[in-house]
FIDO-707898 format. One record per residue (C-alpha): x, y, z; residue in three letters; residue number from 0. Coordinates in steps of 0.02 Angstrom, whole numbers, plus 50000, padded with zeros to 5 digits. Layout:
N
+-------+-------+-------+------+-----+
|     X |     Y |     Z | code | pos |
+-------+-------+-------+------+-----+
|     X |     Y |     Z |  ALA | NUM |
...
+-------+-------+-------+------+-----+
END
This chain:
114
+-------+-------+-------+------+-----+
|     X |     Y |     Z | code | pos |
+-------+-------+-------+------+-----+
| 50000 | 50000 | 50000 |  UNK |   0 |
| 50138 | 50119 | 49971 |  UNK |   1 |
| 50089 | 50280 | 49946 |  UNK |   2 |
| 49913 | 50260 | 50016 |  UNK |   3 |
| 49871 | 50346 | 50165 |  UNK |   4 |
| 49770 | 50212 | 50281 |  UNK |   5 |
| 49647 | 50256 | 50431 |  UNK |   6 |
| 49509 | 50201 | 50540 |  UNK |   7 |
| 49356 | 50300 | 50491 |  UNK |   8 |
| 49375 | 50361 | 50669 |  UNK |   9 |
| 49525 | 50448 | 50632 |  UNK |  10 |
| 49625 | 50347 | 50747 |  UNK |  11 |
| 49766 | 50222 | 50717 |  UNK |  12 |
| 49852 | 50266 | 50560 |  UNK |  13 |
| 49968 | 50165 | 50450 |  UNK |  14 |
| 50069 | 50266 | 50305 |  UNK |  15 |
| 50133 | 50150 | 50149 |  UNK |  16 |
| 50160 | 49962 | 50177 |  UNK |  17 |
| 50277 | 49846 | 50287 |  UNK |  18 |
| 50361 | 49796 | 50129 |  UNK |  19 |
| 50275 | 49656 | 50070 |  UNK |  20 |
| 50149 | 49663 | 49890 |  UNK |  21 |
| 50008 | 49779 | 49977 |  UNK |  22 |
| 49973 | 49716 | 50156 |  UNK |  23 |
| 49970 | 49810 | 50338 |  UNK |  24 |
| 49947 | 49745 | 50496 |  UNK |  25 |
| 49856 | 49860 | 50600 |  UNK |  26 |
| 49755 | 49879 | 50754 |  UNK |  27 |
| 49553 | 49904 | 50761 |  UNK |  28 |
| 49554 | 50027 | 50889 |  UNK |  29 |
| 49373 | 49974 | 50957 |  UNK |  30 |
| 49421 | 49817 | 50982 |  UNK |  31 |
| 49596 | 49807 | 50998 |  UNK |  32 |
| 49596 | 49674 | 50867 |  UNK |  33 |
| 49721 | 49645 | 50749 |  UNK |  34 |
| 49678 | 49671 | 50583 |  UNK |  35 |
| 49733 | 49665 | 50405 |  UNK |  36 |
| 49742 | 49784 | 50251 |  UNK |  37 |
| 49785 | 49705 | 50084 |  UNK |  38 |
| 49782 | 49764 | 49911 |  UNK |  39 |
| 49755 | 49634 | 49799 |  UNK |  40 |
| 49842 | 49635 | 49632 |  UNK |  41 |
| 49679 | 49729 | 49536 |  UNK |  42 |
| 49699 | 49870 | 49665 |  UNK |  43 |
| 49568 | 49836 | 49758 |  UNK |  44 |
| 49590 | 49856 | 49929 |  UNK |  45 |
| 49503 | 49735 | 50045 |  UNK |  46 |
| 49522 | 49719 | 50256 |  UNK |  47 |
| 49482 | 49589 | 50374 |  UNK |  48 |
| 49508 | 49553 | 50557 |  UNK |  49 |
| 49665 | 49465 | 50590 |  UNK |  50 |
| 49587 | 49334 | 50728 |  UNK |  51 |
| 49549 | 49146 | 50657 |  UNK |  52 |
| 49396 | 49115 | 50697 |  UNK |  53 |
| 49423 | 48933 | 50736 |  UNK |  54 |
| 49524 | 48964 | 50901 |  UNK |  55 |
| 49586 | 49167 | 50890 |  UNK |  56 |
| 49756 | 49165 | 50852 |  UNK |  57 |
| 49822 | 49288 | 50737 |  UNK |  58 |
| 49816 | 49256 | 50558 |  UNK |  59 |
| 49955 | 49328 | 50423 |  UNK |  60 |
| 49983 | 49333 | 50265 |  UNK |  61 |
| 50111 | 49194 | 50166 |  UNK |  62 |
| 50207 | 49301 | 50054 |  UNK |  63 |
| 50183 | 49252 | 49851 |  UNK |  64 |
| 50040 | 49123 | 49927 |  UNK |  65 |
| 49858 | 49232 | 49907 |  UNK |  66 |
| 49828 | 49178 | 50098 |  UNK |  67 |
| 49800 | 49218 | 50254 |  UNK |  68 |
| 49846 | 49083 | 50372 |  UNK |  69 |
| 49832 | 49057 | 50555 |  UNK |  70 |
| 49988 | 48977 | 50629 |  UNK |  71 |
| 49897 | 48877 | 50773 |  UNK |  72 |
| 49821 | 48751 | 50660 |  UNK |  73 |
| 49864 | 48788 | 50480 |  UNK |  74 |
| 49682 | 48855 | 50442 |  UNK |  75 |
| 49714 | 48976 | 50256 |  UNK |  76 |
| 49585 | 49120 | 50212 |  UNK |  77 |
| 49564 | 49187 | 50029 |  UNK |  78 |
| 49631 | 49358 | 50028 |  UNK |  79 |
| 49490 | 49427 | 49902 |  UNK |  80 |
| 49344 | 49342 | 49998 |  UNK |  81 |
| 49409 | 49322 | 50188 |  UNK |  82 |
| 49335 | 49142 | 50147 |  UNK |  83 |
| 49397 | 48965 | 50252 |  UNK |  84 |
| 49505 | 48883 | 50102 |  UNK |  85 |
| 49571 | 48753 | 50223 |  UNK |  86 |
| 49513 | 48687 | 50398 |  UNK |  87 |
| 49495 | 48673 | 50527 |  UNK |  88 |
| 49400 | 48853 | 50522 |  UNK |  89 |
| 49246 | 48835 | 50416 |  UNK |  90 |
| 49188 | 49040 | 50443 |  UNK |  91 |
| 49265 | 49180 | 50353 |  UNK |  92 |
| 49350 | 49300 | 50459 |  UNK |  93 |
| 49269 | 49470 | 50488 |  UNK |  94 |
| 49248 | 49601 | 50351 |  UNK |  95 |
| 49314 | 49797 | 50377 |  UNK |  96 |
| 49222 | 49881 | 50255 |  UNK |  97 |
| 49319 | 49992 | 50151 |  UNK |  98 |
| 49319 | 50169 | 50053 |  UNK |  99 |
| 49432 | 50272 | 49980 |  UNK | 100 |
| 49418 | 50482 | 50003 |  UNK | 101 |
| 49514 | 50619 | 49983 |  UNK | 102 |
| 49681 | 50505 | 49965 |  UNK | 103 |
| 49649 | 50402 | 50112 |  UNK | 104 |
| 49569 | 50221 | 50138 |  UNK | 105 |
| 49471 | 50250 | 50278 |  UNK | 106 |
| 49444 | 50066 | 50360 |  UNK | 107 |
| 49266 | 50053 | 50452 |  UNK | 108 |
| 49254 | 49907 | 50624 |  UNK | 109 |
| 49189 | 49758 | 50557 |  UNK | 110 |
| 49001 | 49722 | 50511 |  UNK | 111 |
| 48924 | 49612 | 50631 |  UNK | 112 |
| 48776 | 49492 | 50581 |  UNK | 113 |
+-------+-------+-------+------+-----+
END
């Protein structure tokens, strides 16, 4: 995400440019104190989702040159376009942050809840 300016709708917690890998921040949501995740995926869409498997909560990260997110307690992979369960043993999607670009920044909203 270099170049992009990236904040919580909120105005709080900001993350400038990327951590050096192809278009993904780690970041905090600051109502929840959840880790979450900003990717841009190789259209340039940007997409966010919370960072917490949701088969036991560990933190899930992206696997460089893979198109996953993957949680390190059990080996559980998430699509990075959808936030979808690709492998077990989590069978939900983690949480979406909906997104929006304005006035050069990507504001990233908390999560929708069902």
């Amino acid at each position: 995400l270099a170049g992009v300016a990236i904040a919580y709708s909120a105005g709080i917690n900001v993350v400038s440019g990327a951590d050096g890998t192809k278009g993904v921040s780690l970041v905090t949501d600051p109502k929840s104190g959840d880790p979450a995740v900003i990717i841009r995926l190789a259209n340039d869409t940007v997409v966010a989702y919370d960072a917490v498997c949701t088969h036991q909560g560990c933190t899930v990260g992206y696997v460089q040159g893979s198109g996953v997110l993957q949680c390190p307690c059990h080996g559980a992979t998430f699509d990075l376009a959808s936030g979808e369960p690709l492998d077990g043993p989590a069978v939900d999607p983690v949480p979406v942050h909906p997104v929006r670009a304005r006035d050069g920044w990507i504001e990233v909203a908390a999560p929708e809840t069902p």
